[in-house]
N, C-alpha and C positions, 0 to 999 in steps of 0.2 A: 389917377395915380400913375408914375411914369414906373418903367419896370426897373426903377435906381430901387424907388421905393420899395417895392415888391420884394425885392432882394434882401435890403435891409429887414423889412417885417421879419420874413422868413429864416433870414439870422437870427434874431432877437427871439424868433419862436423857440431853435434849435437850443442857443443859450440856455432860455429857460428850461428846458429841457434839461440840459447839461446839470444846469445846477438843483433841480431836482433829486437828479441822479446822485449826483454826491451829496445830499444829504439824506439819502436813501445810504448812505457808505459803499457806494459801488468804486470801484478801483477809477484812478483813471488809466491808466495802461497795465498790460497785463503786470500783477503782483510778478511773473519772473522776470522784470525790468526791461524787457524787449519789447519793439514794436519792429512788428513784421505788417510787410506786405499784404502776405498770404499764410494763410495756416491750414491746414488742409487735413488735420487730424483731428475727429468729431470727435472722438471718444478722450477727451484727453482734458486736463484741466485749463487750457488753452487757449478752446475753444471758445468761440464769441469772444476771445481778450483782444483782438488786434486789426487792424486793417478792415481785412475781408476772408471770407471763411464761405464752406458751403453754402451754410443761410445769406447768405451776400445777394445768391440767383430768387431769393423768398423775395427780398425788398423788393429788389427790381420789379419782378410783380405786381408787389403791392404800387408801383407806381404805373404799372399796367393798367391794375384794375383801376386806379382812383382815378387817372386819367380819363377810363371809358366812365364811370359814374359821376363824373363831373360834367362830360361833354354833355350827357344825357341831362344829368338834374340844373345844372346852371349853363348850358349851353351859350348867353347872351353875354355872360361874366368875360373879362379882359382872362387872358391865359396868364398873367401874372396871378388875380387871384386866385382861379383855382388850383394853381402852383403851392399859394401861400396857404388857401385849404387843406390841399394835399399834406403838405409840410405839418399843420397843426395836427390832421388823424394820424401820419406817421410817428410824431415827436409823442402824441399822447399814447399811443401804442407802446413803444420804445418805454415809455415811464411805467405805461400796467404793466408792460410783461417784468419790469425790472421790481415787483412789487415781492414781497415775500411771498404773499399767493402763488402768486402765478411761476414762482420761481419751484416751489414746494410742490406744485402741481404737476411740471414739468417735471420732474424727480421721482411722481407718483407713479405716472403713468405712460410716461415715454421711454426711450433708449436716455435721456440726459439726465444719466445717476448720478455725474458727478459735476452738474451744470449750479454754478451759486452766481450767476447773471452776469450781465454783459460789463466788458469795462466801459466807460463813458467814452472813449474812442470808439468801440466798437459801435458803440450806440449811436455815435455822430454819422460813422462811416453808413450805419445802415439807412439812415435819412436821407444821406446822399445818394446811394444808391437806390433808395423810391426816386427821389429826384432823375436821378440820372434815366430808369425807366418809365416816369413820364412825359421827359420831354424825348422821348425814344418814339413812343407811341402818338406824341402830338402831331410827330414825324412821319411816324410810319402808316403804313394802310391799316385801317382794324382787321383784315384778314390775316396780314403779316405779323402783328402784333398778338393776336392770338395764337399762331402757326407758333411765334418764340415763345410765348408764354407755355404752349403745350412742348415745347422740344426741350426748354429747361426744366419741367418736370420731372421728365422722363428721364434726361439726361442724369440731375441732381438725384430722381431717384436709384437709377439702375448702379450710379458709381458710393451713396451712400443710406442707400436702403433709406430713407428719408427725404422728404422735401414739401412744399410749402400746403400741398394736399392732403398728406399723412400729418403732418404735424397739428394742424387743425382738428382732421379725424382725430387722435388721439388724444387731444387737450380736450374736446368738445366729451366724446364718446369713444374709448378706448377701448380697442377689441384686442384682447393676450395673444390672439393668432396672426395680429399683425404686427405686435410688440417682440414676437419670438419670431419672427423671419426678419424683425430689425434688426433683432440683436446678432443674426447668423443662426439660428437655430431650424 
């Protein structure tokens, strides 16, 4: 399969994605009519509607890791598929988290009280940005790759008390005392 191919799947997967989404009734840009950039205000109804936002540096990750779990489980695979791998657990990710559960969940037991899911941009953008940090790490050393992966943590954690570590802790198994030093307490 030529990487034209690759390409195209990997569209097609996001697509579907896409139109999942909206028939889930998720916005497609933010319900306040704007598409920004950058939005940079977690706590806000805002949040996850536009471009890129805090969670922006979570994707990238997530295309950190699928990269390393690829190289290792399908090692012999053409880097187009497991691109196009990656693509389908991110797009399917992007759809559970956008699911009433998991929306509700998030509401339960995180800092995102006033989070009612991503708009379908947002959702695209976050694909891309796995994207973008898999083919970062195809590139990069897996020492360097982990070296980013640990400094966007910490970074994403220290400027908004959240990031791709906590967020998991908390969805998975939610401790109050880490929920009250999110919230500034």
């Amino acid at each position: 399969m030529s990487s034209l191919a690759y390409a195209v799947a990997a569209a097609a997967v996001v697509a579907v994605a896409a139109v999942i989404l909206a028939s889930f009734g998720r916005v497609p840009i933010c319900a306040c009519g704007d598409v920004k950039l950058w939005h940079g205000v977690v706590m806000s109804a805002e949040n996850s509607q536009h471009l890129s936002d805090w969670y922006t540096f979570s994707h990238v990750i997530h295309g950190f890791a699928f990269y390393g779990l690829l190289r290792v489980a399908a090692r012999r695979t053409p880097i187009g598929f497991r691109l196009l791998a990656a693509t389908a657990l991110e797009s399917s990710w992007e759809v559970f988290e956008n699911t009433d559960a998991v929306i509700n969940r998030y509401r339960e037991v995180t800092i995102a009280l006033d989070y009612y899911g991503d708009s379908i941009l947002n959702s695209v953008s976050d694909i891309g940005a796995m994207t973008l940090g898999f083919l970062l790490a195809w590139r990069m050393a897996p020492r360097a790759t982990l070296a980013t992966a640990v400094a966007l943590e910490l970074f994403v954690g220290w400027f908004i008390r959240d990031n791709l570590t906590l967020n998991v802790l908390m969805l998975i198994y939610p401790f109050e005392a880490v929920r009250r030093w999110q919230l500034g307490a």
